[in-house]
N, C-alpha and C positions, 0 to 999 in steps of 0.2 A: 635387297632385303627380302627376307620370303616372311609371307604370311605366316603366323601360325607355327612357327620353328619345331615348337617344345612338342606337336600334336604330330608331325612330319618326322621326328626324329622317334617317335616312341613306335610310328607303323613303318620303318624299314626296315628291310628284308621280309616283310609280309606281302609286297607287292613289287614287280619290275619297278625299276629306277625309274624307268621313261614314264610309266603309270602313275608314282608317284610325283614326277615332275610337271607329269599334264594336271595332276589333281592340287597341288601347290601351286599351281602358275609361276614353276622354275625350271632351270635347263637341268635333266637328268645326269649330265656331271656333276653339279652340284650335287643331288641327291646320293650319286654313285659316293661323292669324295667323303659325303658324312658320313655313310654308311662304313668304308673301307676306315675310317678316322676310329672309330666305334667295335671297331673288329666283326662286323655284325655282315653273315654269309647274303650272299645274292639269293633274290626269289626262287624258291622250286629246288633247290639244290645247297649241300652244303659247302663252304667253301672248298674252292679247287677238286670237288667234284662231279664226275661225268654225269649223264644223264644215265640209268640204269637200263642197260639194252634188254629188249626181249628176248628171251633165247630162242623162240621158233624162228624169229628174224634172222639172226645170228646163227644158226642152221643155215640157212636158205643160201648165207655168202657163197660163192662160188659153185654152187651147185643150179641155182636158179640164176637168170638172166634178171642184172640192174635194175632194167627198166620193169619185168613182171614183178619184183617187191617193190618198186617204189609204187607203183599202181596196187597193189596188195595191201600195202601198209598206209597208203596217203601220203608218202614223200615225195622228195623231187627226188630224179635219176644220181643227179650229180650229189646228194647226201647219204647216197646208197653205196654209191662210186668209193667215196671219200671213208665213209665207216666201213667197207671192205681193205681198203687200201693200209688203214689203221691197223689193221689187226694180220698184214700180210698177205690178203687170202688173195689167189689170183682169179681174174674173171672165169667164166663158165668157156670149158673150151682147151683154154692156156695150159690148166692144169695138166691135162694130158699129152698138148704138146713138148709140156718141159719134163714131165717123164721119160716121153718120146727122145727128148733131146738128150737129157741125162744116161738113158741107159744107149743110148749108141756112142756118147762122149766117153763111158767109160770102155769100151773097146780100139780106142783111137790113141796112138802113143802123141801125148804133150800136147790134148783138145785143150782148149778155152772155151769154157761156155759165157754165150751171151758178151759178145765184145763190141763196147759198144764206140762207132766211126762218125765222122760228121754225115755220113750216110744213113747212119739208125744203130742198129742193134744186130750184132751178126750173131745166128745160133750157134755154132759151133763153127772155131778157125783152127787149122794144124798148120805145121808149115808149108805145106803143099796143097793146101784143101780148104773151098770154105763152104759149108754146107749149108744149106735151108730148109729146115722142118716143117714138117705141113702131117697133119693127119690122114686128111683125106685129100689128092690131085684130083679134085674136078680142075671145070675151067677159071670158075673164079679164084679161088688157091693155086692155081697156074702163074694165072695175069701177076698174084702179088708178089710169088716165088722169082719168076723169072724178073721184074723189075727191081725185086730187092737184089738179087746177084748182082744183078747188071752194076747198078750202083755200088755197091760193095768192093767188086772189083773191079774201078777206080783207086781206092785206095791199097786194094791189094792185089796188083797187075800178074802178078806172075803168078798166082792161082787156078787150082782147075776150079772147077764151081759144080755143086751138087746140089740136088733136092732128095732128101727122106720122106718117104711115106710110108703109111701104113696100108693105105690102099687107092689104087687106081684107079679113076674113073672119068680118063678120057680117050678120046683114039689113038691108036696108033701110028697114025700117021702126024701126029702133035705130038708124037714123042720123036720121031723122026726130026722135023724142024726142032728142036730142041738138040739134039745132037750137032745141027749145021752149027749153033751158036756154044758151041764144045762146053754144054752144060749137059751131066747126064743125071738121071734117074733113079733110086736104089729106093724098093721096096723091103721094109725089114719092120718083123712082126714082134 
């Protein structure tokens, strides 16, 4: 039985459910189920919906790094993550890989972009070929290229295996050992 029903029933949607259940001393389901009973929207918003995004926020998707607007704006990463993800926008970075990806796919007779194997996500597969896009080959975009082939072609044995870049920046003699393991290299601007 709640205290006070008729005083409980006349303040919601003025306050969170859980708010008015701490101030009734009842369990905010309750609160929730009279309110939803009553047709009467939830706290802060009208029913079903959003919260109204900031548009500089909302800029900033994919062009700033997760982590610098959720420090920016006071949020956590993964609510930054998640409201990018909503609206399609890909991370800072991606965008120009899958440019990258796109426009050598369309030069490739019957490419697939983005196929994706119990191994991850392969950028582009042709019959013959499976390729892995990278922006820039230093050595850490090396390390990840050459282990994503590797696994890759597991499921695709009879493939040659390639990396794209846009530009190069490691020795030449690591592009040699790269050759031993019959993966090669194609810069293309």
């Amino acid at each position: 039985m709640i205290k006070n029903r008729d005083a409980l029933i006349c303040l919601l949607g003025t306050e969170s459910d859980a708010a008015l259940g701490r101030r009734f001393s009842c369990n905010s389901v309750t609160v929730y189920r009279l309110r939803v009973m009553r047709g009467i929207p939830r706290y802060g918003r009208g029913k079903n919906q959003p919260r109204k995004p900031i548009p500089e926020f909302i800029a900033l998707l994919g062009k700033v790094a997760d982590k610098e607007i959720a420090k920016k704006y006071g949020k956590s990463v993964s609510a930054i993550t998640r409201s990018r993800l909503r609206r399609g926008i890909p991370p800072v970075g991606r965008r120009e890989e899958a440019q990258l990806r796109d426009t050598y796919a369309q030069n490739l007779n019957g490419a697939i972009c983005e196929v994706l194997c119990d191994g991850g996500r392969i950028d582009v597969l042709t019959n013959d070929c499976i390729y892995e896009m990278k922006l820039k080959l230093d050595i850490s975009a090396l390390h990840s290229a050459f282990s994503q082939l590797l696994i890759y072609s597991h499921f695709y044995p009879s493939r040659k295996l390639k990396i794209v870049t846009r530009k190069i920046a490691i020795d030449t003699e690591i592009l040699e050992i790269l050759k031993e393991y019959g993966i090669e290299v194609e810069v293309f601007l």
